[in-house]
C-alpha positions in Angstrom: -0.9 -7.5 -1.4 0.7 -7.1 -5.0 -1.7 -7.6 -8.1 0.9 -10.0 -10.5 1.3 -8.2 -13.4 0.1 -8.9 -16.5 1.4 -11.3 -19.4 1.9 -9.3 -22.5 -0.7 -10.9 -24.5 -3.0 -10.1 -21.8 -1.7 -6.4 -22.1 -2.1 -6.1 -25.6 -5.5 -7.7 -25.8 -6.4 -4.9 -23.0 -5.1 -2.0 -24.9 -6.7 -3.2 -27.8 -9.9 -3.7 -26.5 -10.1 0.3 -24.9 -8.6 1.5 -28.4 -10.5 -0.3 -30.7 -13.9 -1.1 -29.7 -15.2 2.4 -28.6 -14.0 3.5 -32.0 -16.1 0.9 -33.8 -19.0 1.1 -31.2 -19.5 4.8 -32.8 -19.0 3.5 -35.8 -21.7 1.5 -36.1 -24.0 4.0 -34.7 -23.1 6.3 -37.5 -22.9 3.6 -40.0 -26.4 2.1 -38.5 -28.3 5.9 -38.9 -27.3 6.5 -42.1 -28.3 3.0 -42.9 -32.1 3.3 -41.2 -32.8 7.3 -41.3 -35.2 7.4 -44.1 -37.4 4.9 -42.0 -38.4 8.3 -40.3 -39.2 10.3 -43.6 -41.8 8.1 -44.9 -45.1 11.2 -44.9 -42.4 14.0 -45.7 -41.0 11.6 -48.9 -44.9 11.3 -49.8 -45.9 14.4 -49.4 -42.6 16.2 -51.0 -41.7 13.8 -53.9 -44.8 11.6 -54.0 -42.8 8.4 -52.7 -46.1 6.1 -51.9 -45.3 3.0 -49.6 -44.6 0.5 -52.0 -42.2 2.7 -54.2 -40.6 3.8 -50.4 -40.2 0.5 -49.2 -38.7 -0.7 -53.0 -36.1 2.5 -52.4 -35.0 1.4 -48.6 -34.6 -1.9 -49.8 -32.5 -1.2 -52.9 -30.0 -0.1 -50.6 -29.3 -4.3 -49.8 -28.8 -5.5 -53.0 -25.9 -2.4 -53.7 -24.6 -3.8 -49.9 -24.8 -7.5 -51.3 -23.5 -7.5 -54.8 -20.7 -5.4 -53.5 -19.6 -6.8 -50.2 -17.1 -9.8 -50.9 -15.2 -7.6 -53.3 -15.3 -4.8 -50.4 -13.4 -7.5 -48.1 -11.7 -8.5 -50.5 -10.1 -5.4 -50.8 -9.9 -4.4 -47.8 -7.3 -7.8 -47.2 -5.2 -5.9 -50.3 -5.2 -2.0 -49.1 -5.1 -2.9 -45.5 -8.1 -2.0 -42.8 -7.0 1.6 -41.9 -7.0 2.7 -45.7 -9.7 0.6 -46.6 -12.3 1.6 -44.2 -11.6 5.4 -44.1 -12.2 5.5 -47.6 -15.9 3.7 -47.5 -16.6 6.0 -44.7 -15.9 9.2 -46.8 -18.2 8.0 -49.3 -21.3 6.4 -47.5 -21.0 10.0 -45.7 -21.0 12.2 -49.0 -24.0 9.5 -50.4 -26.0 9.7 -47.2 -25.7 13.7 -47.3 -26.8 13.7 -51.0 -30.1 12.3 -50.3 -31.3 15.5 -48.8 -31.2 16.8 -52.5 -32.9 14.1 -54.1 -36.0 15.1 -56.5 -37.7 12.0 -57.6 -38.3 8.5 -57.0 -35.7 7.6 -59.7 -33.0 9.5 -57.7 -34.2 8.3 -53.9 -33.7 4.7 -55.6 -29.8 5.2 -57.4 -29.0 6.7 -54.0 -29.9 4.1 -51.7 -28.7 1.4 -54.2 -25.1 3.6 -53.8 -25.3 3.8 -50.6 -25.7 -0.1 -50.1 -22.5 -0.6 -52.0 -20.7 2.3 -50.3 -21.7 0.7 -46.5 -21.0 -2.9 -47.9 -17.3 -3.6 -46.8 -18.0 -1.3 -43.1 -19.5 -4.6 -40.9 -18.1 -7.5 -42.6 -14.4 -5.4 -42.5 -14.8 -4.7 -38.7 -15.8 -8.5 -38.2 -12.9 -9.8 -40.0 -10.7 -7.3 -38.3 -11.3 -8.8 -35.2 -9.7 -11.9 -36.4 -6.4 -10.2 -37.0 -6.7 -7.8 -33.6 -8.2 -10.4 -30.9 -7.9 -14.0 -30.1 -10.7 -16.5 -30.2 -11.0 -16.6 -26.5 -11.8 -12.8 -26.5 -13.3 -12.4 -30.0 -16.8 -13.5 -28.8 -16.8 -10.6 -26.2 -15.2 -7.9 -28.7 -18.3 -8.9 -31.1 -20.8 -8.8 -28.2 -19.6 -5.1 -27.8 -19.6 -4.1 -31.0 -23.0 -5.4 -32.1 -24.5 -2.9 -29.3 -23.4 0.0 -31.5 -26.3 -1.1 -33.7 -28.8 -1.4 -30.8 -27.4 2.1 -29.4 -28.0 3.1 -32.7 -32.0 2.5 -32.7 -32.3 3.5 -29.2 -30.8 7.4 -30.2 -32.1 7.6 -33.8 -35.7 8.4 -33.4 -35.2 11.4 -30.8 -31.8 12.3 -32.9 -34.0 12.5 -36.0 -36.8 13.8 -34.7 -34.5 16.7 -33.4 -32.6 17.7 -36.4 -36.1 17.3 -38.2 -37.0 20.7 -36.7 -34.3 22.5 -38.5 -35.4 24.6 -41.2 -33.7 27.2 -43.2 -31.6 27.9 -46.3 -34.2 26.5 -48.9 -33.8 23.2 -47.2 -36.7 21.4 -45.1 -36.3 19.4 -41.9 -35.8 16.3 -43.4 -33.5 17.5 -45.7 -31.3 19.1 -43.3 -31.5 15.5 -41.2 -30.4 13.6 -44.0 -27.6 16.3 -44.5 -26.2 16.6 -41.2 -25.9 12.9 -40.5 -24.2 12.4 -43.4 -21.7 15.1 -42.9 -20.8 13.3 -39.8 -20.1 10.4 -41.1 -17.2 12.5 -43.5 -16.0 13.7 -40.4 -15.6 10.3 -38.4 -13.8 9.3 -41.3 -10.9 11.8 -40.7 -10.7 9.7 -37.1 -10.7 6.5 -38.8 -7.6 7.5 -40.8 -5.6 9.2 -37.4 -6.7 6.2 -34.9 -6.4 2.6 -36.3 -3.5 0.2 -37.6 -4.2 -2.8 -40.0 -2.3 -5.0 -37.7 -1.0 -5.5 -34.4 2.8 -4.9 -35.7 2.1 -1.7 -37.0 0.7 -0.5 -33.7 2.8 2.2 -32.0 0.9 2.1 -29.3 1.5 -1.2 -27.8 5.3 -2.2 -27.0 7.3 -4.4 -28.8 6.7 -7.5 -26.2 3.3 -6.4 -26.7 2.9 -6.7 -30.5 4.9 -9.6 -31.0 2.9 -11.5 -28.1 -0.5 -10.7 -29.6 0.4 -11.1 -33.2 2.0 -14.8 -32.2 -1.2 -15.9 -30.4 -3.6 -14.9 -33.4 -1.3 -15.9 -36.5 -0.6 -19.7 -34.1 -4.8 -19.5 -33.5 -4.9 -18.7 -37.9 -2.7 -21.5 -38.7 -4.1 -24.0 -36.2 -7.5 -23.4 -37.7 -6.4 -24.3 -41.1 -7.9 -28.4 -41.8 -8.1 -28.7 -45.8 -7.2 -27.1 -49.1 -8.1 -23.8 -49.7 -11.6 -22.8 -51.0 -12.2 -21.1 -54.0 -15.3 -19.0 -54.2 -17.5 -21.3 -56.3 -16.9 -23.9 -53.8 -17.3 -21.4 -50.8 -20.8 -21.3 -52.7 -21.9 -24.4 -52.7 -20.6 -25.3 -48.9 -24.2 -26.5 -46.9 -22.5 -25.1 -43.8 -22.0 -21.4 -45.5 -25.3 -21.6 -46.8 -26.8 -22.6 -43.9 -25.2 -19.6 -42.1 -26.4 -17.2 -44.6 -29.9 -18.5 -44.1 -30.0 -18.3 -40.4 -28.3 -14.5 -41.0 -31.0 -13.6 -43.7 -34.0 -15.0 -41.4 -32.2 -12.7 -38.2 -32.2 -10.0 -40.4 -35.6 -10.2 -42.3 -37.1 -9.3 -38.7 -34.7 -6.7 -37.6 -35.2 -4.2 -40.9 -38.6 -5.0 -41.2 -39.0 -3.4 -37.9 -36.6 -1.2 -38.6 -38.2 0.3 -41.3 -42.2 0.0 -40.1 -42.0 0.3 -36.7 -42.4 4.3 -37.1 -45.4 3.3 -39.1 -47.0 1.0 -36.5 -46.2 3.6 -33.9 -48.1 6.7 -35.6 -50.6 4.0 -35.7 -51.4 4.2 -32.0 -52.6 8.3 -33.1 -51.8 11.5 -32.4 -48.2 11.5 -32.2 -45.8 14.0 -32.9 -42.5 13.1 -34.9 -40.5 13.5 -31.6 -43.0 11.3 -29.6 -43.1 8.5 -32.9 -39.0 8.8 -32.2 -39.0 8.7 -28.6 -41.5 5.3 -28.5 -39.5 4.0 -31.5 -36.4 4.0 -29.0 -38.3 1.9 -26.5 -37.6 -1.5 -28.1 -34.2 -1.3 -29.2 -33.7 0.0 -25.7 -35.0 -3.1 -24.4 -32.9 -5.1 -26.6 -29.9 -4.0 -25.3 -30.9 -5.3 -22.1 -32.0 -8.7 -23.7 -28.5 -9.2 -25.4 -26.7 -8.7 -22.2 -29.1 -11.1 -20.6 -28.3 -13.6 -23.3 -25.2 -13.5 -23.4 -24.3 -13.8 -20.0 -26.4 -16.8 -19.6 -24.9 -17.9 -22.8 -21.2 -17.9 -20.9 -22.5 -19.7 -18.2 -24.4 -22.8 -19.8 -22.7 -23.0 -23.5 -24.6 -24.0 -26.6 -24.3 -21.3 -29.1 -26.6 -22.8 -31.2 -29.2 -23.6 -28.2 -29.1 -19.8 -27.6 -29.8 -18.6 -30.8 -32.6 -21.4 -30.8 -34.2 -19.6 -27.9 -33.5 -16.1 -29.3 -35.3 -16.5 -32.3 -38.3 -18.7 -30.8 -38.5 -15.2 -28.9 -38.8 -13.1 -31.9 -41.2 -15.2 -33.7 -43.8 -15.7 -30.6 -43.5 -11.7 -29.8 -44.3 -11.4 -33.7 -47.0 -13.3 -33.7 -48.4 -12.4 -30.5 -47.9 -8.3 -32.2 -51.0 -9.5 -34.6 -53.6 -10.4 -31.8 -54.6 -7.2 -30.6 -54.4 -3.2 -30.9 -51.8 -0.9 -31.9 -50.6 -0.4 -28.3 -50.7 -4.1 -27.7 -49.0 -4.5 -31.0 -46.4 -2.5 -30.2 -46.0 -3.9 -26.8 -45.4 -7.6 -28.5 -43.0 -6.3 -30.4 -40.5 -4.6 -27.8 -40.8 -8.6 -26.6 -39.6 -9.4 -30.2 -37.0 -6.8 -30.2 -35.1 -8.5 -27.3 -35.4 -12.1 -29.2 -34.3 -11.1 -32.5 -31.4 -8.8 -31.5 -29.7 -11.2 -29.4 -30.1 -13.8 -32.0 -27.9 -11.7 -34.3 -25.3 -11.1 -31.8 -24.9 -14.9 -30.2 -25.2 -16.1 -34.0 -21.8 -14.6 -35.5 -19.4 -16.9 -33.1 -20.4 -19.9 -34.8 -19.3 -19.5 -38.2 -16.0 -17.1 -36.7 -15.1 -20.5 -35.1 -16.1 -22.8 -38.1 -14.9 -21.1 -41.4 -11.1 -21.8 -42.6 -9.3 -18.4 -41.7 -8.0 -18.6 -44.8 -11.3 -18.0 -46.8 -12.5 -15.8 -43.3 -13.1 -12.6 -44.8 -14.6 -13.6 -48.2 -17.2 -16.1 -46.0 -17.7 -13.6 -43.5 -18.7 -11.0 -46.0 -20.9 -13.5 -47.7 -23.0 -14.7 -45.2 -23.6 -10.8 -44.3 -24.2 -9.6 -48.2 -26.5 -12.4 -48.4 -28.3 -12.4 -45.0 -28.4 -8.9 -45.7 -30.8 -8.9 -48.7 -33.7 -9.7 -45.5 -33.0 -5.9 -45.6 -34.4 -5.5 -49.0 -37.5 -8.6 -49.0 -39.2 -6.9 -45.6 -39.3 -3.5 -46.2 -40.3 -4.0 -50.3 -43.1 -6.8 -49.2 -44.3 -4.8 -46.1 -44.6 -2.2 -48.5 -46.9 -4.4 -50.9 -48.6 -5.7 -47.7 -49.5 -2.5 -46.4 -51.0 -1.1 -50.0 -52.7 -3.9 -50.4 -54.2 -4.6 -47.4 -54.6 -2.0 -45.9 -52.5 -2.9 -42.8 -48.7 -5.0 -41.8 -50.7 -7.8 -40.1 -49.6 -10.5 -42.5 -45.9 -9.0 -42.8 -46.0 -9.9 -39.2 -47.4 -13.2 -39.5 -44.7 -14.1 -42.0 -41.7 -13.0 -40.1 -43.0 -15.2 -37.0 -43.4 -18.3 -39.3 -39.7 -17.2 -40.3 -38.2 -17.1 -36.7 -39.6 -20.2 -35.8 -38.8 -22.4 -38.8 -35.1 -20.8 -38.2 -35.0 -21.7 -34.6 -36.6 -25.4 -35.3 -33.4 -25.4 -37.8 -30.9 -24.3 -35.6 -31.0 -26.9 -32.9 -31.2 -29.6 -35.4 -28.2 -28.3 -37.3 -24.7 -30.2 -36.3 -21.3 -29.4 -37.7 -18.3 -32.0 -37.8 -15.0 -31.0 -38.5 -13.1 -32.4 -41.3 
C-alpha cells in the first residue's frame, strides 16, 4: 500500500523541524552551562578570591539584571539584522565573556562579568522563541517549544558530571575551576561558527527547502501573522501597562524564582548530605533535572490529551510548591529527595507556560512582548540566588528560602486558574 505523499507545508515544517531544533537543543545546553557553571565554584571562589555566600549569590544574580535591562533591545535587533547574524554574534561574545571569568581576581571583577554576561546571553532565548514564529505554524509551535525547552533540562542533567570533570584539569598556571570556566566558554565561540554556516532568518532564504516548500510554509505563517492581528499597534509604554503582559511576566518570574534558586544552591544542599566529592555533588545534582525531563514529557502529553494550558501549569506549579515545602520537613537526604519532586513541577510549569502568551500577544508586538516577559521573569534569577545568599549567612541554613519559593508556587498556581483572557 502507497504512503500519500506529503503536502508541501507538511514537508517544509518536517525539514525544518530536523534542521532547526537539534541545532537550538545544543544551543541551549551551551547557553544554559555558561549561564549556571559558577553554581559549582562556590568553595573554590571562597577559598581563591574570598567570594563569601552573600557576595557569590549578589555576583550570579547580577548576571539577570545585564540579561533584563538588555533583552527587548536584543530582539529588537535581532527583527533589524535578521536571526542568523544576530544570534551568531551574541554567541561569540557570551563565549569570549564566559571564558574570561576563569581570569577574574576579585569580587569587583566576578560581578562586571556576570553583569556582561547577562546582557551578552539576553537576546539568545527570547530570539529563538520568536524565531519560531517566523519558522513554524501555531499548530506545531507548541511541540517545537516543548523540544527546545529540554535543551535546558539536558543541560542540568550533564553539567554537574561535565563540570566536575573539566574541574580536574590542572596545568599552565590555571586551576580546575579556571580551566572549567575557560573551556566551556571556548565552546561556546566555536558553536557560534555553526550558527553562522547552518541557519536562515526566514523560510525564503532557505536553500534547503524547495521552492513549493518555502512559499507553502512562508504563506501559512505570514496568513497565521496577519490573522492574529485584532487592534492598533502597541507601543512599548502601552505594552507596559497591558495586565495580561504583566500577568505573564509574573507567572514567568514566579517559574523562574524556583528554577535558579535551585539552580544555584542545590550543589550547596547536596554537599550538605557530607562527604561528597565534587564529581559525586555533580553526579546527585543531575538526579533532579533528570527527573524533570521525564515530568515535562509526562505533562505535556497529558496536556495534548485533555487541554487547559492554564489548568496544567496550575498543576505544575502546585507541584513545585508542595515538593518545596515538603524539602523543609526533614534531613538533607529527605531534603533533597523533596526537591527532585519539585524539579519535575516547576520545569514543566516553564515549558507548558510559554504557549499562552505565543497564542495571545499581537505578532506584531511578538518579539518585543516575548523578550519582556522573559527579561523580566528573568530577574527571579537574580532575587533567589542574592536572598538565598542572605538567608544562608544569616541563618545559618536555606530553610526559609525554601519556605518562600513554596508560598510563591502556590500563590502563582491559585492565580493561574483564576486568570481568564478575552479577546478584543
Amino acid at each position: 500500500m502507497e504512503t500519500a505523499p506529503q503536502s508541501p507545508l507538511a514537508s517544509a515544517v518536517s525539514k525544518a523541524k530536523w534542521r532547526l531544533l537539534p541545532l537550538f537543543v545544543v544551543m541551549f545546553i551551551v547557553n544554559y552551562v555558561d549561564r549556571v557553571n559558577v553554581s559549582f565554584i562556590k568553595p573554590q571562589l571562597e577559598a581563591s578570591l574570598g567570594i563569601g555566600a552573600t557576595a557569590y549569590g549578589v555576583g550570579a544574580g547580577l548576571f539577570f539584571w545585564g540579561y533584563a535591562i538588555f533583552e527587548v533591545p536584543a530582539n529588537m535587533a535581532l527583527e533589524r539584522l535578521g536571526a542568523r547574524r544576530w544570534l551568531t554574534l551574541i554567541a561569540a561574545v557570551w563565549g569570549a565573556l564566559a571564558a574570561l571569568l576563569a581570569f577574574v581576581r576579585d569580587a569587583n571583577e566576578f560581578y562586571a562579568l556576570r553583569f556582561l554576561l547577562g546582557a551578552a546571553e539576553a537576546g539568545f532565548f527570547p530570539g529563538v522563541v520568536y524565531y519560531f514564529t517566523r519558522w513554524f505554524p501555531s499548530s506545531e509551535r507548541g511541540r517545537a517549544m516543548a523540544i527546545f525547552l529540554s535543551g535546558s533540562a539536558i543541560a542540568s542533567v550533564i553539567s554537574g558530571p561535565l563540570s566536575a570533570g573539566l574541574m580536574s584539569i590542572e596545568g599552565m598556571g590555571l586551576q580546575g575551576w579556571q580551566w572549567m570556566l575557560f573551556i566551556e566558554g571556548v565552546f561556546s565561540v566555536g558553536m557560534a561558527g555553526i550558527l553562522w554556516i547552518w541557519l536562515d532568518s526566514l523560510p525564503a532564504e532557505a536553500r534547503w527547502l524547495n521552492p513549493e516548500e518555502r512559499q507553502a510554509l512562508s504563506t501559512a505563517v505570514e496568513a497565521e501573522r496577519a490573522a492574529a492581528i485584532t487592534r492598533p499597534k502597541a507601543g512599548l509604554g502601552e505594552l507596559l501597562l497591558d495586565p495580561k503582559l504583566l500577568f505573564f511576566c509574573w507567572v514567568y518570574f514566579a517559574i523562574q524564582l524556583t528554577i535558579y534558586a535551585v539552580t544555584f544552591w542545590l550543589p550547596e544542599i547536596i554537599r550538605g548530605m557530607g562527604g561528597l566529592s565534587n564529581m559525586q555533588v555533580g553526579l546527585f545534582n543531575s538526579i533532579p533535572w533528570l527527573i524533570s525531563i521525564a515530568g515535562m514529557y509526562l505533562f505535556a502529553v497529558a496536556a495534548a490529551r485533555r487541554p487547559g494550558q492554564q489548568g496544567w501549569v496550575a498543576v505544575a506549579l502546585t507541584v513545585a510548591g508542595l515538593g518545596m515545602f515538603a524539602a523543609t520537613l526533614g534531613g538533607p537526604v529527605a531534603g533533597f529527595v523533596c526537591i527532585c519532586v519539585s524539579a519535575l513541577g516547576f520545569k514543566s510549569a516553564a515549558s507548558l507556560f510559554w504557549p499562552i502568551p505565543q497564542k495571545e500577544l499581537d505578532p506584531r508586538v511578538a518579539a518585543a512582548g516575548i523578550a519582556l516577559i522573559n527579561s523580566l521573569g528573568n530577574l527571579g534569577g537574580f532575587f533567589a540566588p542574592t536572598a538565598f545568599g542572605w538567608i544562608k549567612e544569616t541563618t545559618g541554613s536555606v530553610t526559609w528560602g525554601l519556605h518562600g519559593l513554596a508560598a510563591s508556587s502556590l500563590l502563582t498556581a491559585a492565580l493561574v486558574l483564576l486568570v481568564r483572557f478575552r479577546r478584543a
